[in-house]
PADREN-155614 format. One line per 10 residues: their letters; for each residue x, y, z of N, C-alpha, C. Coordinates in steps of 0.02 Angstrom, whole numbers. Each point is the difference from the previous one (the first is absolute). Example, Ala and Ser with C-alpha at 12.3 -4.5 7.8 and 13.67 -1.06 7.14 Angstrom:
BEGIN
as = 660:-284:390:-45:59:0:45:60:0 ~ -18:53:-36:42:59:3:-39:55:37
REM end
This chain:
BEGIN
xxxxxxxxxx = 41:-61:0:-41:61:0:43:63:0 ~ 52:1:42:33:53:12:58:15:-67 ~ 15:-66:-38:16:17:-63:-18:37:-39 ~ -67:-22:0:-36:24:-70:-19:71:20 ~ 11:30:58:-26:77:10:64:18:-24 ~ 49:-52:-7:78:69:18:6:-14:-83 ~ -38:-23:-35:4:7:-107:-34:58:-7 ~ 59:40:-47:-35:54:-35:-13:-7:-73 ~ -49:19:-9:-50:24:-90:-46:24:36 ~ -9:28:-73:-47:57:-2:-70:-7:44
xxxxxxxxxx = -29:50:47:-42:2:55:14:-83:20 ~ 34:-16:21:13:-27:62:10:11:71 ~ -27:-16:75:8:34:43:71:42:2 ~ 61:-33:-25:68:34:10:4:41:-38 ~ -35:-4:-52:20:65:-62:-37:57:25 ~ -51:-15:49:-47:59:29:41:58:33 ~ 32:-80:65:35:47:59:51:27:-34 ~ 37:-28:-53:74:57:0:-21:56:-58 ~ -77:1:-8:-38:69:-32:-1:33:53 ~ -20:-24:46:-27:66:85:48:12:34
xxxxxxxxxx = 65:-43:-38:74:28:47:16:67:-50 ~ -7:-18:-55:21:60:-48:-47:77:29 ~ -77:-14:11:-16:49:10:22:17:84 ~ 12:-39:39:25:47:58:57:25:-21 ~ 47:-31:-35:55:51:4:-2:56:-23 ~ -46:24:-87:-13:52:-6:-16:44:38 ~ -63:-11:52:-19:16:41:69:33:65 ~ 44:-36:6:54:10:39:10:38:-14 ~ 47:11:-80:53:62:-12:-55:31:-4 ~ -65:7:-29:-57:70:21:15:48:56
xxxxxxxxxx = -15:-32:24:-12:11:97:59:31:8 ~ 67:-30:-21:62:21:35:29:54:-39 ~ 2:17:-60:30:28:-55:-46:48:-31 ~ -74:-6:21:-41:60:-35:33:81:20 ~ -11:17:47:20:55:36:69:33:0 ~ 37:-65:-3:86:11:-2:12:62:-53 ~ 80:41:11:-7:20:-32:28:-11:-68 ~ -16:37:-65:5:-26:-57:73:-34:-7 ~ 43:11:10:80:-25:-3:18:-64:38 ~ -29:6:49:-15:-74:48:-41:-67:-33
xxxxxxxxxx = -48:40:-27:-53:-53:-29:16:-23:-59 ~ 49:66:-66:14:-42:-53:64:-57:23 ~ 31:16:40:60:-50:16:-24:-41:29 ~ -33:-6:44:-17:-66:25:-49:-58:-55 ~ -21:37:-19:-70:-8:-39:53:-62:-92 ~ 35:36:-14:67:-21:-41:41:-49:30 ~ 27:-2:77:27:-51:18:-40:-63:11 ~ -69:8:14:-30:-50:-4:-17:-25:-84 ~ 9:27:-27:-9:-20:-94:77:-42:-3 ~ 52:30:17:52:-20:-8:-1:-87:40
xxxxxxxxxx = -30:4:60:28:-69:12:-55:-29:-34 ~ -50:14:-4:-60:-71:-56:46:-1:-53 ~ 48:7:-29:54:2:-46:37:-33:0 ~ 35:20:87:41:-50:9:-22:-70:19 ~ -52:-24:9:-53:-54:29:-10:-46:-65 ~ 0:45:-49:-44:-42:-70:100:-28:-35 ~ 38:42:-3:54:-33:-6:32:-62:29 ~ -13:-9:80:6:-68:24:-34:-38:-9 ~ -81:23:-6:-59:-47:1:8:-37:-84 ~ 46:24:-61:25:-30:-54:63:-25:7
xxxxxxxxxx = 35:17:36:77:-42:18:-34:-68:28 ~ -44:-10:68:-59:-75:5:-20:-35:-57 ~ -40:47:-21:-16:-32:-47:51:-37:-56 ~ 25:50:-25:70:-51:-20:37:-46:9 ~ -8:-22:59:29:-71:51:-54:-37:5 ~ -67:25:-23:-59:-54:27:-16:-37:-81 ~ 20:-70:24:-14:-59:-67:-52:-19:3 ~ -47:-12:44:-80:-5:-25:-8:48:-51 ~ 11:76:2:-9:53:-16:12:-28:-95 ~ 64:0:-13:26:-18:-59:-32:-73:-53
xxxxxxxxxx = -10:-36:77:-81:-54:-32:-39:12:-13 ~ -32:49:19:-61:26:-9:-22:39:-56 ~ 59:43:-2:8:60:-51:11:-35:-52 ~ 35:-55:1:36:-34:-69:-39:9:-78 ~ -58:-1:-19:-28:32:-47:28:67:-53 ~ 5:35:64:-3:75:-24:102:1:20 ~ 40:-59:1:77:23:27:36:5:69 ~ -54:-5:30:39:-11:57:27:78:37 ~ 44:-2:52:8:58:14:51:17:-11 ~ 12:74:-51:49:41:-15:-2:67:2
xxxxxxxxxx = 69:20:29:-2:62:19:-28:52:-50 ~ 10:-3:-76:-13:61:-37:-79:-5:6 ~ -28:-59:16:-86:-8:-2:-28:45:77 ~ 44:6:51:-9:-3:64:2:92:21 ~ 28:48:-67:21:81:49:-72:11:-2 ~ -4:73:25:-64:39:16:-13:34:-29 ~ -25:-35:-62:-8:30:-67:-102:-27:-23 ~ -16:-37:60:-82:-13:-14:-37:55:36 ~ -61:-6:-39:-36:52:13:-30:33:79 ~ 21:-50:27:2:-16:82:62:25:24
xxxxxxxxxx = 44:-28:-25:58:15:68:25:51:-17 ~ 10:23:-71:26:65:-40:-1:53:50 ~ -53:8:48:-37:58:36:47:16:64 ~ 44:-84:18:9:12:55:72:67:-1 ~ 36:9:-68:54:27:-5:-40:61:-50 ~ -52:12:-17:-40:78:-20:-32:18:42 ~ -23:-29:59:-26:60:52:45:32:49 ~ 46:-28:15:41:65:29:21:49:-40 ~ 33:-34:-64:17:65:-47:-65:61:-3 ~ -56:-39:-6:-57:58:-37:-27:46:91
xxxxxxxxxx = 27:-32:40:0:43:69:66:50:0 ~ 41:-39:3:55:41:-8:27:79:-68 ~ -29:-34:-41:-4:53:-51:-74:63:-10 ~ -59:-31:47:-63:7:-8:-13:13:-62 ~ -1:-19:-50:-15:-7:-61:-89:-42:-21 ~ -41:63:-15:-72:-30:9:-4:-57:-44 ~ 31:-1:-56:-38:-29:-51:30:-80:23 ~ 72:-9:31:26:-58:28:-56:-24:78 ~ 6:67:13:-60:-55:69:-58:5:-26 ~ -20:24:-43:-81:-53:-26:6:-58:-20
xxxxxxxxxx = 66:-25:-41:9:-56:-29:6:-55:54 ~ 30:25:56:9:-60:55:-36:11:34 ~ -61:44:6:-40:4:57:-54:-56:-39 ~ -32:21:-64:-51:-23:-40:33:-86:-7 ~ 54:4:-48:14:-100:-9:24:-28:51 ~ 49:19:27:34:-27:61:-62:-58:16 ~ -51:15:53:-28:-31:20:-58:-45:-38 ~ -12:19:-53:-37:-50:-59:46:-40:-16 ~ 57:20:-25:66:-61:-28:-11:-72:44 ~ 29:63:89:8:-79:47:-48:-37:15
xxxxxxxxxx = -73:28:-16:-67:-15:38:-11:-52:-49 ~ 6:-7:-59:4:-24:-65:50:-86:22 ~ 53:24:33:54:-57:-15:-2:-48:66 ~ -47:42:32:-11:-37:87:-72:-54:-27 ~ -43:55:-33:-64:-52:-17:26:-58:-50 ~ 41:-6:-45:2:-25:-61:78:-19:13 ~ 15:-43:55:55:-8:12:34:-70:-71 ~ 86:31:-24:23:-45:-23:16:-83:17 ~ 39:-37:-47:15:-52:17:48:-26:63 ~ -32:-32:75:51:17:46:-11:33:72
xxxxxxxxxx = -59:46:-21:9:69:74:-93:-13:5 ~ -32:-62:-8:-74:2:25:-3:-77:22 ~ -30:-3:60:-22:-56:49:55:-60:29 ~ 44:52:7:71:-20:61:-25:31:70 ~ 71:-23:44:-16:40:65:45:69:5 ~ -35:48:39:18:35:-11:56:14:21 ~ 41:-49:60:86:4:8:42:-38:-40 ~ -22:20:-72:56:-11:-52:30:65:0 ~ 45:-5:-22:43:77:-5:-41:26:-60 ~ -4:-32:-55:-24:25:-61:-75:11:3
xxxxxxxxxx = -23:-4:52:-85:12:0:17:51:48 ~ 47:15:70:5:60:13:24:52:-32 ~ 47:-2:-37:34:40:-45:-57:19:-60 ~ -44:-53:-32:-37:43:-64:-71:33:45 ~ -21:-32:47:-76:14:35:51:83:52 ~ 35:-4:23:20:54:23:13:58:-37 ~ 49:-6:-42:22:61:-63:-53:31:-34 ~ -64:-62:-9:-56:39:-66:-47:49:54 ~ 11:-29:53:-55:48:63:30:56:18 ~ 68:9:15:39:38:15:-8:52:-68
xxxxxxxxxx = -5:-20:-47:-5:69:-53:-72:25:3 ~ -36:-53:7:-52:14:4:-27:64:65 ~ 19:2:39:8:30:68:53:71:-21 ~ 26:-5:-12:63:63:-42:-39:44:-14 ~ -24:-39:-74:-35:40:-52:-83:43:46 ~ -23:-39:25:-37:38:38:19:50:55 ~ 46:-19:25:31:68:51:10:66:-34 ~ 29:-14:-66:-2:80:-50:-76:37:20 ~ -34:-35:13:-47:44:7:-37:8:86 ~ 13:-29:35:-3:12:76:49:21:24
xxxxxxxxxx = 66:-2:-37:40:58:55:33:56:-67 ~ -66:14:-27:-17:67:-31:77:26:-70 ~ 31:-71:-34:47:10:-42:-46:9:-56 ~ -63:-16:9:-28:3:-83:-83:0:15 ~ -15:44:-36:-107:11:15:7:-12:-96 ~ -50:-78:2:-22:5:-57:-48:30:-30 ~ 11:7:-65:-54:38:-53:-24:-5:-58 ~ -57:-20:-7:-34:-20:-65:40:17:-62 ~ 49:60:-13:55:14:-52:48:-46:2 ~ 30:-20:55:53:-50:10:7:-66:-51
xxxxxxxxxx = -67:-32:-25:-24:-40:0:31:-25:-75 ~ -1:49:-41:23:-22:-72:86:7:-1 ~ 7:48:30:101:-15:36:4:-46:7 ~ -35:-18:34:26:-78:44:-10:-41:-64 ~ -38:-5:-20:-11:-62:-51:29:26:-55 ~ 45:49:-25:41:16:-38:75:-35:34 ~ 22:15:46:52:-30:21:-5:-65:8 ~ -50:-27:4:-5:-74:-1:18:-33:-61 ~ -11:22:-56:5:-2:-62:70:-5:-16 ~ 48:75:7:37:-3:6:68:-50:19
xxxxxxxxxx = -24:6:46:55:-61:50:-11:-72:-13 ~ -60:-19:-25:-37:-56:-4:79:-14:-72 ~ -2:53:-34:32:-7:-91:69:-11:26 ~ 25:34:33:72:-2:40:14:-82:39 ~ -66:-6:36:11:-73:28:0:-54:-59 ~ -55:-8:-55:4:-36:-58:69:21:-28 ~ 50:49:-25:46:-1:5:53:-34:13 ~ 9:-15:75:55:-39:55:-31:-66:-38 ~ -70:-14:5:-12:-85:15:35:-34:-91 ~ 12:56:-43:24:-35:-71:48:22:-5
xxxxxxxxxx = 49:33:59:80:-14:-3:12:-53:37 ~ -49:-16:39:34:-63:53:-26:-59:-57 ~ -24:-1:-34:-59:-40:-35:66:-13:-60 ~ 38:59:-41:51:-14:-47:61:-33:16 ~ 23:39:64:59:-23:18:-7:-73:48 ~ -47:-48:-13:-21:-62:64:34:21:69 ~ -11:46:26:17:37:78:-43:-49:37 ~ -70:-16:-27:-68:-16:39:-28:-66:-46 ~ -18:-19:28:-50:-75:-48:-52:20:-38 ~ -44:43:49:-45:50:16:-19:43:24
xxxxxxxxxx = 37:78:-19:-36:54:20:-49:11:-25 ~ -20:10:71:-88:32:6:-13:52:37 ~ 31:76:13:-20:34:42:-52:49:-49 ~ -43:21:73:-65:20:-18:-55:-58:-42 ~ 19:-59:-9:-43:-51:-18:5:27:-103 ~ 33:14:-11:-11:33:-70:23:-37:-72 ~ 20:-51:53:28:-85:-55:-28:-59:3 ~ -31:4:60:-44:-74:11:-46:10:65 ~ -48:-28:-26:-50:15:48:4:-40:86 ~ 52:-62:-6:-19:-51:50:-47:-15:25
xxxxxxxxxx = -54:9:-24:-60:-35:37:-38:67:24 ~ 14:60:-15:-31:34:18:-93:33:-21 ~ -51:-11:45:-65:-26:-23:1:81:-68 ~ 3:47:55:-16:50:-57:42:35:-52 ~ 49:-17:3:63:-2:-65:-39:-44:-47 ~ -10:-74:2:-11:-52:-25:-63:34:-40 ~ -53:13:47:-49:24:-47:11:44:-54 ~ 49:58:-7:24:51:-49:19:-21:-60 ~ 57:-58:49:40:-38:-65:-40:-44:-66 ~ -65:-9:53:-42:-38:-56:-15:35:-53
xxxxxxxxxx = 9:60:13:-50:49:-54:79:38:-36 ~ 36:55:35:91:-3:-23:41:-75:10 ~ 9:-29:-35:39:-52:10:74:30:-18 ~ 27:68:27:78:-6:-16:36:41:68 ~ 57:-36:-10:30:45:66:1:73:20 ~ -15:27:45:13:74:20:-86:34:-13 ~ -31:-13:-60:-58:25:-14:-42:-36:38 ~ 3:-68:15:-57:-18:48:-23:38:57 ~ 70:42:14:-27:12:68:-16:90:19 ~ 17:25:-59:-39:39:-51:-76:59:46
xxxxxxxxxx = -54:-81:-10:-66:36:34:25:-5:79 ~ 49:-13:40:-3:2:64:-22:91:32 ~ 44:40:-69:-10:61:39:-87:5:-7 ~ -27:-1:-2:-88:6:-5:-16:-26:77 ~ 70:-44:27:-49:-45:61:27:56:42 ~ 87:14:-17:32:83:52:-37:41:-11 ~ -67:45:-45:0:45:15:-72:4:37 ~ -36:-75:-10:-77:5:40:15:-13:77 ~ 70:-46:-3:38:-5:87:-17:84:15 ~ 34:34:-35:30:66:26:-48:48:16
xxxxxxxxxx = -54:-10:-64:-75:44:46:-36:-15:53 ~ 13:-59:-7:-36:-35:51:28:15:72 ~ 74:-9:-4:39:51:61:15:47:10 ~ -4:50:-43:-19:65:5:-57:28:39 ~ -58:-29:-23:-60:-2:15:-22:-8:74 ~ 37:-44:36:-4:-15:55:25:27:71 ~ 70:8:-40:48:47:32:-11:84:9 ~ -40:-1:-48:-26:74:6:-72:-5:58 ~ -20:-50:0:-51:-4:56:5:-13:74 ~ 78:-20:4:7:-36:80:27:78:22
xxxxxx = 3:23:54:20:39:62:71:-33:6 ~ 43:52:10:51:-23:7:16:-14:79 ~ -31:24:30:-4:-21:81:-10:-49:14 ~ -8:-59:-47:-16:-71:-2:55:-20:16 ~ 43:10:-31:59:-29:0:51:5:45 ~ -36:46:44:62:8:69:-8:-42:57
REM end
């Protein structure tokens, strides 16, 4: 019994609780860091980006030593480093939200305020080959279930400890830079792809779907690399009204 509570996938009791750990901690740096003053809060606020950084680097050095892992994966190659930087649409965030704090650059913190947390919310529900219905003291289920929450929690602090108030304008930026970077990431994945660096690069999912339900559906209709995934911005920008929308309705006194 006590096994099967400690397996995480998707809404499983464990995938719940280390959701309500994510929101107390937001809740934490809230509480502790709202008020601070601005120089205190971007540094602290950055050193905590910095170690989910340093966290997701060990939590892939594990993984790299873990041979179930490389069984599992074996399909898609197994585990290699050029497949492994923080170049997916998820972890990308963890090394652009300090910059886009640090630089305050609006059009960069809409991009990580708006995907950041769709990317990881995306890769937590629709987990790959490997990181769904283990326990959760594998390193590699703490390391991917920790890192995608941890951005997830980031990207929302831009806006409870007041680095970024979104705005219905924001909205086509953001999904312009998505675009962008998306072409830059297809890019990397057909130099690693020419030079055999990788078996299979796949960052941002823009070479193969793995099993992904709503890639898969696109591909039925684009069947070619990079364009399948194409209509995703349609799903970023109804995410983005939709959180706009909301965010413009909560009191920010909620959050303290």
């Amino acid at each position: 019994m006590i096994e099967k509570l400690l397996i995480v996938k998707p809404f499983s009791p464990m995938f719940i609780a280390l959701f309500v750990l994510g929101v107390l901690f937001l809740w934490l740096i809230t509480k502790v860091l709202r008020d601070a003053k601005d120089s205190v809060k971007q540094a602290t606020f950055i050193i905590i980006c910095l170690i989910t950084a340093v966290c997701f680097f060990i939590y892939k050095y594990a993984l790299s030593k873990d041979a179930e892992y490389n069984v599992v994966y074996a399909p898609y190659g197994g585990f290699n480093w050029w497949q492994e930087l923080p170049l997916n649409l998820c972890n990308i965030h963890m090394l652009l939200i300090p910059v886009a704090v640090a630089t305050k650059k609006r059009p960069l913190l809409s991009f990580c305020f708006y995907v950041a947390p769709l990317g990881a919310l995306m890769a937590l529900l629709m987990p790959v080959l490997g990181f769904s219905g283990y326990s959760v003291f594998l390193p590699r289920i703490i390391g991917f279930y920790g890192t995608h929450i941890m951005v997830i929690v980031e990207a929302i602090a831009l806006y409870t400890l007041d680095f970024y108030k979104p705005e219905y304008k924001d909205i086509l930026s953001a999904t312009f830079i998505t675009f962008i970077i998306s072409l830059f990431v297809f890019g990397i994945n057909l130099i690693l792809e020419f030079f055999k660096l990788c078996p299979n690069p796949n960052y941002f999912f823009l070479m193969n779907t793995e099993g992904n339900p709503i890639l898969e559906l696109f591909k039925s209709y684009i069947p070619y690399r990079y364009l399948y995934a194409l209509p995703c911005g349609l799903i970023l920008m109804v995410w983005s009204l939709i959180v706009t929308f909301f965010v413009k309705r909560i009191p920010k006194k909620r959050f303290r």
